[in-house]
N, CA, C and O atoms as a printed pandas DataFrame, in Angstrom:
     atom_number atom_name residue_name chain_id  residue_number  x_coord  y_coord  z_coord
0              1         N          UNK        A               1  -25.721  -22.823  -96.732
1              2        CA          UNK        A               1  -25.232  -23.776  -97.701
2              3         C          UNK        A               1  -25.451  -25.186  -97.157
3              4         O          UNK        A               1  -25.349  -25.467  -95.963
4              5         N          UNK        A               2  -25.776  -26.096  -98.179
5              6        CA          UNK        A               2  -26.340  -27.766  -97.562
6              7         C          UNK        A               2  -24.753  -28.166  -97.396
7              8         O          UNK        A               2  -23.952  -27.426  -97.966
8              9         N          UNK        A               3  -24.467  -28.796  -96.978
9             10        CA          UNK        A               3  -23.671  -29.873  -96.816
10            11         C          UNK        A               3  -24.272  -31.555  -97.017
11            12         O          UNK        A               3  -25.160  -31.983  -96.280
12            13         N          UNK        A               4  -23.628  -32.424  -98.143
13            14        CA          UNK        A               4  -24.404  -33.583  -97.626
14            15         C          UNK        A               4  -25.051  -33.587  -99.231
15            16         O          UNK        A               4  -24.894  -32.780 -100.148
16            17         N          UNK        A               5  -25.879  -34.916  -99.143
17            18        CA          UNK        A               5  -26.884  -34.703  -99.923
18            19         C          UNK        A               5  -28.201  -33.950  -99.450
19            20         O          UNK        A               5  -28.656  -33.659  -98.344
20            21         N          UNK        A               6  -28.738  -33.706 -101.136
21            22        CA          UNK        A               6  -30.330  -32.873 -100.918
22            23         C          UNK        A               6  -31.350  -33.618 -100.342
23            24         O          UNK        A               6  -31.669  -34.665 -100.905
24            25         N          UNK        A               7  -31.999  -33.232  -99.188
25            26        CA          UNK        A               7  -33.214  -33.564  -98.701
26            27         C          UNK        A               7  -34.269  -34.157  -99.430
27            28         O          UNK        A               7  -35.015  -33.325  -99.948
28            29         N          UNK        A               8  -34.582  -35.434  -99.645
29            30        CA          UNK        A               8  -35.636  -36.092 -100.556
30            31         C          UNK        A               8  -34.974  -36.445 -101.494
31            32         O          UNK        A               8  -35.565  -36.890 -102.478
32            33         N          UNK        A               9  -33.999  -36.386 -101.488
33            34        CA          UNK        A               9  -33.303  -37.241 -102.907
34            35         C          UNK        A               9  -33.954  -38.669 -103.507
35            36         O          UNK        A               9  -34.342  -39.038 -104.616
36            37         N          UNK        A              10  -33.867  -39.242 -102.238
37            38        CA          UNK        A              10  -33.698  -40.555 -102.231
38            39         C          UNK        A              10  -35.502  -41.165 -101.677
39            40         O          UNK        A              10  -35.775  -42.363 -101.612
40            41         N          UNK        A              11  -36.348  -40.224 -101.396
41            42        CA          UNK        A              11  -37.615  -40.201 -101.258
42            43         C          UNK        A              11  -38.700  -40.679 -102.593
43            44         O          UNK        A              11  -38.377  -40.950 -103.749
44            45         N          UNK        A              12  -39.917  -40.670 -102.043
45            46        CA          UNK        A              12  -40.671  -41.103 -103.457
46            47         C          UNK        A              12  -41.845  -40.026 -102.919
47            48         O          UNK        A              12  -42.145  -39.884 -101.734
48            49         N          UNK        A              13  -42.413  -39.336 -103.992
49            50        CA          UNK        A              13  -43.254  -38.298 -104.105
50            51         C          UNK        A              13  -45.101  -39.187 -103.374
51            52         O          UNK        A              13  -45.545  -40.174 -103.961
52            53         N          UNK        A              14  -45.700  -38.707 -102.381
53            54        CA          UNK        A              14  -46.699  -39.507 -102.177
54            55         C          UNK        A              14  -47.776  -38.461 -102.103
55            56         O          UNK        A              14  -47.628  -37.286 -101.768
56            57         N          UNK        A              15  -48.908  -39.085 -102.475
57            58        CA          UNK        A              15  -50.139  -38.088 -102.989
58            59         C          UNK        A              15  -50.503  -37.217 -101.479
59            60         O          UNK        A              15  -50.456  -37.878 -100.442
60            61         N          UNK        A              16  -50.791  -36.028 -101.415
61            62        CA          UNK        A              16  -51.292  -35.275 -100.661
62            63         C          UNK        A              16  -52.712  -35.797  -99.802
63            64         O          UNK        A              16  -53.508  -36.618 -100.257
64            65         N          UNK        A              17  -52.820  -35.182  -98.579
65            66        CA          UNK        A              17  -53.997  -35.793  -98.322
66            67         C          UNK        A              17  -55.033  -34.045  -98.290
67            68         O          UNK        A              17  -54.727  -32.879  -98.039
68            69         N          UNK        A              18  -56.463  -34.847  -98.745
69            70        CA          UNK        A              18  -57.076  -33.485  -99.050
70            71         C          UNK        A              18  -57.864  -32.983  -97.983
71            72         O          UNK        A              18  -58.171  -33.768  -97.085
72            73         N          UNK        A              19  -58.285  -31.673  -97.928
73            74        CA          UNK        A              19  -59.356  -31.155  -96.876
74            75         C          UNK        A              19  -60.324  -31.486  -96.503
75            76         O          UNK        A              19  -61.294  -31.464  -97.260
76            77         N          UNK        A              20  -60.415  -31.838  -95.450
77            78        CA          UNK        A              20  -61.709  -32.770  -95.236
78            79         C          UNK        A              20  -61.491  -34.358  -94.645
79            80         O          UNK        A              20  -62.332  -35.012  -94.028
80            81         N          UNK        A              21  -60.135  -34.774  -95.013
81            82        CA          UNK        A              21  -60.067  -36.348  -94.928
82            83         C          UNK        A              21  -59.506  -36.538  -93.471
83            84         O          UNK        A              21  -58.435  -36.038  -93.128
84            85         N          UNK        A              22  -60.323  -37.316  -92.610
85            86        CA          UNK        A              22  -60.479  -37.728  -91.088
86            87         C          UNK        A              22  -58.932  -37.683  -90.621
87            88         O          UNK        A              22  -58.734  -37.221  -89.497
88            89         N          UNK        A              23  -57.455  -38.255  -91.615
89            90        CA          UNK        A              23  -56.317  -38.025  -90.512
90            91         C          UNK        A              23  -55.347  -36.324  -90.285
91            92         O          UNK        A              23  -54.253  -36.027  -89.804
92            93         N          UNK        A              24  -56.598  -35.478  -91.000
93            94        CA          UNK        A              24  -56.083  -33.755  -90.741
94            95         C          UNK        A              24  -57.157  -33.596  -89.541
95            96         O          UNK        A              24  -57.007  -32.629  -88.794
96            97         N          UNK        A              25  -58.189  -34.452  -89.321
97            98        CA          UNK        A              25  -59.146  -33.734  -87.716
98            99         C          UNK        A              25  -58.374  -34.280  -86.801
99           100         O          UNK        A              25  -57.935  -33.525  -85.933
100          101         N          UNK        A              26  -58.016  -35.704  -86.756
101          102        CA          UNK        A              26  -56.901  -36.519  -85.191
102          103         C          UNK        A              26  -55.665  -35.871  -85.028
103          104         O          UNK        A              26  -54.844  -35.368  -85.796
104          105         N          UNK        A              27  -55.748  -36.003  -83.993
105          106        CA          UNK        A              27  -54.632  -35.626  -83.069
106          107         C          UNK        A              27  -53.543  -36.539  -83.938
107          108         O          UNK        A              27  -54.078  -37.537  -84.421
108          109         N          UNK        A              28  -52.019  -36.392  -84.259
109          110        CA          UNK        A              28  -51.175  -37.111  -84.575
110          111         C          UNK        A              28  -50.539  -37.689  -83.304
111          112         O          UNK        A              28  -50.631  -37.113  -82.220
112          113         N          UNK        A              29  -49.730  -39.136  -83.519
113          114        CA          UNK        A              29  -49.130  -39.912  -82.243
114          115         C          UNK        A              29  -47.632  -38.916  -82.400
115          116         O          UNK        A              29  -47.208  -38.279  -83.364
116          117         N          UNK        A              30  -47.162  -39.079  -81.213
117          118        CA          UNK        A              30  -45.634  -38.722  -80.746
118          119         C          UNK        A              30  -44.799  -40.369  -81.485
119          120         O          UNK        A              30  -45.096  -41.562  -81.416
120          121         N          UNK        A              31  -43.611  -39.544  -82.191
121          122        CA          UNK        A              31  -42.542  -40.364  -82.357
122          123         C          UNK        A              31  -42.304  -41.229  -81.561
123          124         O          UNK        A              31  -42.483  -40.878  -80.395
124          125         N          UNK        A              32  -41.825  -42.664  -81.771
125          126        CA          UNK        A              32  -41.312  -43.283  -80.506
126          127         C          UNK        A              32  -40.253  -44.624  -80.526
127          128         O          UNK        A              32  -39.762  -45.382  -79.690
128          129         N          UNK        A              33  -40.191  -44.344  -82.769
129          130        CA          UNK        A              33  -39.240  -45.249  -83.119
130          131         C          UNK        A              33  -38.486  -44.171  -84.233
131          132         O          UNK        A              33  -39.020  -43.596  -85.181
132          133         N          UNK        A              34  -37.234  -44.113  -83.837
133          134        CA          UNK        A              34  -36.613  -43.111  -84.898
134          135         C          UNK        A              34  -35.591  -44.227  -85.460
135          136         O          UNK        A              34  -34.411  -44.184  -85.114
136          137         N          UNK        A              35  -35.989  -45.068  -86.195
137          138        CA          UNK        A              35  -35.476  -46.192  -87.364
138          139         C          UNK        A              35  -35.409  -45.538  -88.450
139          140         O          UNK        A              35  -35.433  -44.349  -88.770
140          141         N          UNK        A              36  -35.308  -46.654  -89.033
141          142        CA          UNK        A              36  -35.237  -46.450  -90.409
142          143         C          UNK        A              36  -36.102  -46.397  -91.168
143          144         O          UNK        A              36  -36.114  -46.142  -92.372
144          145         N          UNK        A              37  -37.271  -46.773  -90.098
145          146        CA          UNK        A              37  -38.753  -46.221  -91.484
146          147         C          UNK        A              37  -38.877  -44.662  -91.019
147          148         O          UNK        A              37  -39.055  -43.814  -91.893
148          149         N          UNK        A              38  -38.799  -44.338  -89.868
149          150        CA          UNK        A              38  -38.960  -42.269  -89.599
150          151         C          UNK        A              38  -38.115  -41.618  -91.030
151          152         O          UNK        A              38  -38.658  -40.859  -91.832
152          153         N          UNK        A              39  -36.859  -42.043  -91.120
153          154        CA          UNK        A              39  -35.973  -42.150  -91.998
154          155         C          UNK        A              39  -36.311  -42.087  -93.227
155          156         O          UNK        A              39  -35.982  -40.981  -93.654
156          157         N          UNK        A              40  -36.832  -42.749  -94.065
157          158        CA          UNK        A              40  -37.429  -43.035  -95.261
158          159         C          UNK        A              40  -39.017  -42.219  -95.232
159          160         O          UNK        A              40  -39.723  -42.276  -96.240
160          161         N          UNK        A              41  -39.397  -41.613  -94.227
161          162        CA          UNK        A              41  -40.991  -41.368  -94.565
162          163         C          UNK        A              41  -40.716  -39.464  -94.150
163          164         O          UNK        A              41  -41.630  -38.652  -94.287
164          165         N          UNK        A              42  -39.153  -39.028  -93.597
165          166        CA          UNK        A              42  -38.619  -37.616  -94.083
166          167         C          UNK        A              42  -38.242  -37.726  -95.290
167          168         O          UNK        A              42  -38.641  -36.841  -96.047
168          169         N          UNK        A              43  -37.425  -38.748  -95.831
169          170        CA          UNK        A              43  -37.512  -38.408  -97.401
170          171         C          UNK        A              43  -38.499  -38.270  -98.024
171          172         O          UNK        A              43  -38.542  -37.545  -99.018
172          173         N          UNK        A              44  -39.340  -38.829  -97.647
173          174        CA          UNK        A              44  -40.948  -38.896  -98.684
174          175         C          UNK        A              44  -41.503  -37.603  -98.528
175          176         O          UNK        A              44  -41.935  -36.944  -99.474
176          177         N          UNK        A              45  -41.499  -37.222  -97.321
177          178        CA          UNK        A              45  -41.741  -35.639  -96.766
178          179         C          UNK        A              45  -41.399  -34.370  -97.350
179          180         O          UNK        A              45  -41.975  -33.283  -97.311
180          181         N          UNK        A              46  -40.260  -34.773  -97.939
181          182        CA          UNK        A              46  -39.199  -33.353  -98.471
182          183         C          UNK        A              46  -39.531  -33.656 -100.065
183          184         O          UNK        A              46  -39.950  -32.767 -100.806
184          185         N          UNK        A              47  -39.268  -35.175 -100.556
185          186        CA          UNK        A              47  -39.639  -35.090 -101.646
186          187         C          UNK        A              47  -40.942  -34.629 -102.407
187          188         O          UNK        A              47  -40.941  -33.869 -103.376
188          189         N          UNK        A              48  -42.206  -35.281 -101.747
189          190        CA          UNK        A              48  -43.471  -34.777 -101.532
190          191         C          UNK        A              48  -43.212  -32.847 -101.579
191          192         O          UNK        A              48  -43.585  -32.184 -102.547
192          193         N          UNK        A              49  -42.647  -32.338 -100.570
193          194        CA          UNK        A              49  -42.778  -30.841 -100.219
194          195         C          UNK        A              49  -42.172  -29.847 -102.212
195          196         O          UNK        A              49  -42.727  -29.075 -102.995
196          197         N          UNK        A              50  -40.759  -30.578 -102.134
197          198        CA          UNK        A              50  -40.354  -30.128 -103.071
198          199         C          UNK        A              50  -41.601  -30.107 -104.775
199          200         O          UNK        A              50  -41.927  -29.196 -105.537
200          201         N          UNK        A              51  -41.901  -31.420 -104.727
201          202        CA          UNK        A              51  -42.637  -31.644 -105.768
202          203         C          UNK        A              51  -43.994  -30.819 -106.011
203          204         O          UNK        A              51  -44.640  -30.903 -107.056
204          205         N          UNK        A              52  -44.246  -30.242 -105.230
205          206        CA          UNK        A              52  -45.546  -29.665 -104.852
206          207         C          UNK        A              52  -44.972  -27.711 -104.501
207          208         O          UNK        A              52  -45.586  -26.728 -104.084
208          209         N          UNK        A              53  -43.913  -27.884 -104.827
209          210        CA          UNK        A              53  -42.973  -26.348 -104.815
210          211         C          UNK        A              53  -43.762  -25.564 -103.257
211          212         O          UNK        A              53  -44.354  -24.518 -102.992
212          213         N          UNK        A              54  -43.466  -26.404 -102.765
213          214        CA          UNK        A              54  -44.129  -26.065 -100.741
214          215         C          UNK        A              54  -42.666  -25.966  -99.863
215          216         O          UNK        A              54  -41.561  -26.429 -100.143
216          217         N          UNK        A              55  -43.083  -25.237  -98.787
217          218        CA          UNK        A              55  -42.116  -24.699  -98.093
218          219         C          UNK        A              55  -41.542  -25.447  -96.983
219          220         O          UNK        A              55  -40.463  -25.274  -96.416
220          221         N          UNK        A              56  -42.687  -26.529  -96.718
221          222        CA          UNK        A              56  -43.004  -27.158  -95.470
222          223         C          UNK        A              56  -44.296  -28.226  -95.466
223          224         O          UNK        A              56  -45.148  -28.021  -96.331
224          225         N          UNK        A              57  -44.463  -29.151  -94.715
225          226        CA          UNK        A              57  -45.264  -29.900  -94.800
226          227         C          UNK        A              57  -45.377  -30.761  -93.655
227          228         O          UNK        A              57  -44.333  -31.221  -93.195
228          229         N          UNK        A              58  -46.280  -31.001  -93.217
229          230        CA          UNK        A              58  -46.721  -32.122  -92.205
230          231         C          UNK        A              58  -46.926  -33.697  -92.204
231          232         O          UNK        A              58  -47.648  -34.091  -93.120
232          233         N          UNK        A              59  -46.495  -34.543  -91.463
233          234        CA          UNK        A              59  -46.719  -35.655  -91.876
234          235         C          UNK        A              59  -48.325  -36.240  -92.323
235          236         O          UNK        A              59  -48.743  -36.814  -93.328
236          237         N          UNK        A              60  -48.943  -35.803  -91.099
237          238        CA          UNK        A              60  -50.735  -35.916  -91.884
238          239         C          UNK        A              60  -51.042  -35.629  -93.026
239          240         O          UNK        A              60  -51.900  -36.367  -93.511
240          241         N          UNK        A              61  -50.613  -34.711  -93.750
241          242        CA          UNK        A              61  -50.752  -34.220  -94.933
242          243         C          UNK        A              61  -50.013  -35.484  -96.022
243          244         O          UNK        A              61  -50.012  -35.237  -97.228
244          245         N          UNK        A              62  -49.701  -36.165  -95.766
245          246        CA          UNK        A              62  -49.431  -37.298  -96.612
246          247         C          UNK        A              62  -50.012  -38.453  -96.331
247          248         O          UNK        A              62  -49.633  -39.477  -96.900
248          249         N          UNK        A              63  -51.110  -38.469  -95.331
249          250        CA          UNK        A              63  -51.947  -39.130  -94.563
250          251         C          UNK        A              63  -51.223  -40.452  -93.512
251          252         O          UNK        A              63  -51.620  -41.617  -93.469
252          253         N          UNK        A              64  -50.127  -39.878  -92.767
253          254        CA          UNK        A              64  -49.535  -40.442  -91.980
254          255         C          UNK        A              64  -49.601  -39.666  -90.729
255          256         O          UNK        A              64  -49.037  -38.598  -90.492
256          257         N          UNK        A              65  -50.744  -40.690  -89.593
257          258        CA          UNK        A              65  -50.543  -39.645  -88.242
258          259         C          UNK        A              65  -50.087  -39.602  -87.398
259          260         O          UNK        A              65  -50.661  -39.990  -86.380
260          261         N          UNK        A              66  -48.228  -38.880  -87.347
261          262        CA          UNK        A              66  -47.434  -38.894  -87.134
262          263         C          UNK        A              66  -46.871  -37.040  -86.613
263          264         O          UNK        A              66  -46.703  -36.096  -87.384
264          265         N          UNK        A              67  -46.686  -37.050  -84.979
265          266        CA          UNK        A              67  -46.004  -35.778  -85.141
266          267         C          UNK        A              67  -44.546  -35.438  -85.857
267          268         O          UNK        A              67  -43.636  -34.974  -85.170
268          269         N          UNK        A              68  -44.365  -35.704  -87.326
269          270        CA          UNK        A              68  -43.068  -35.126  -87.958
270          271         C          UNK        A              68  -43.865  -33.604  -89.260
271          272         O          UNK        A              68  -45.036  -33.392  -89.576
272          273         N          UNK        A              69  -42.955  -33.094  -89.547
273          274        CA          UNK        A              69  -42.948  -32.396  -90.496
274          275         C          UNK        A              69  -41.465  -31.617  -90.901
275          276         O          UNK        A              69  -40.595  -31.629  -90.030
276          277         N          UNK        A              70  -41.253  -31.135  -91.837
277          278        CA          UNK        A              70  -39.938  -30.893  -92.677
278          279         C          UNK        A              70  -40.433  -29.545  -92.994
279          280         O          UNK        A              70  -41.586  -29.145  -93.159
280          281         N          UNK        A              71  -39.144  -28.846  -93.049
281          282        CA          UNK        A              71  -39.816  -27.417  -93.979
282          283         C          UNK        A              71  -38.040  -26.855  -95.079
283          284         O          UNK        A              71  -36.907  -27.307  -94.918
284          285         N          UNK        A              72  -38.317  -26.224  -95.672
285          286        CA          UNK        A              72  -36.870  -26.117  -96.148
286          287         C          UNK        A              72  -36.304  -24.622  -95.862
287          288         O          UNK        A              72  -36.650  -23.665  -96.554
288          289         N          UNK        A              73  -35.572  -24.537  -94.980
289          290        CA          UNK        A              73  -34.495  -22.587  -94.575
290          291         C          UNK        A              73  -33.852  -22.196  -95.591
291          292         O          UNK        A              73  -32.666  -22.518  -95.515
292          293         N          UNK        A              74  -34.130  -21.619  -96.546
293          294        CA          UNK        A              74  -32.722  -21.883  -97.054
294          295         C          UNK        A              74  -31.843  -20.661  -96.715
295          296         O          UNK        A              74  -32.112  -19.850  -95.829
296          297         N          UNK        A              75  -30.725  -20.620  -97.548
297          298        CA          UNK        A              75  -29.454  -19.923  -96.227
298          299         C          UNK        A              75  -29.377  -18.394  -96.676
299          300         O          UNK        A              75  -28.654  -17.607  -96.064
């Protein structure tokens, strides 16, 4: 059971990145500011995931190369 609000609520849906496009071949960077933009770009993550009825998702895949990704457990 969630507690809280829903994951991506407060996110904005951002276009997928497709097969083939150069930031799915690079290596993604390691985290190294957990602000308030990491913050806002997991909402985009979950919202993105949900909208696209996906389980999980990577930050590259929204063409951000970034080691984050979200996935949803549910209970």
């Amino acid at each position: 059971m969630r507690h809280g609000s829903i994951p991506g609520a407060r996110g904005r849906v951002r276009p997928l990145t497709l097969f083939g496009d150069a930031v799915l071949r690079e290596p993604c960077e390691d985290v190294t500011d957990f602000g308030p933009g990491l913050a806002a770009l997991v909402e985009d993550l979950f919202a993105t995931m949900y909208a696209a009825q996906g389980v999980g998702l990577a930050a590259n895949q929204i063409g951000v190369g970034l080691r984050v990704f979200v996935y949803d457990c549910p209970d």
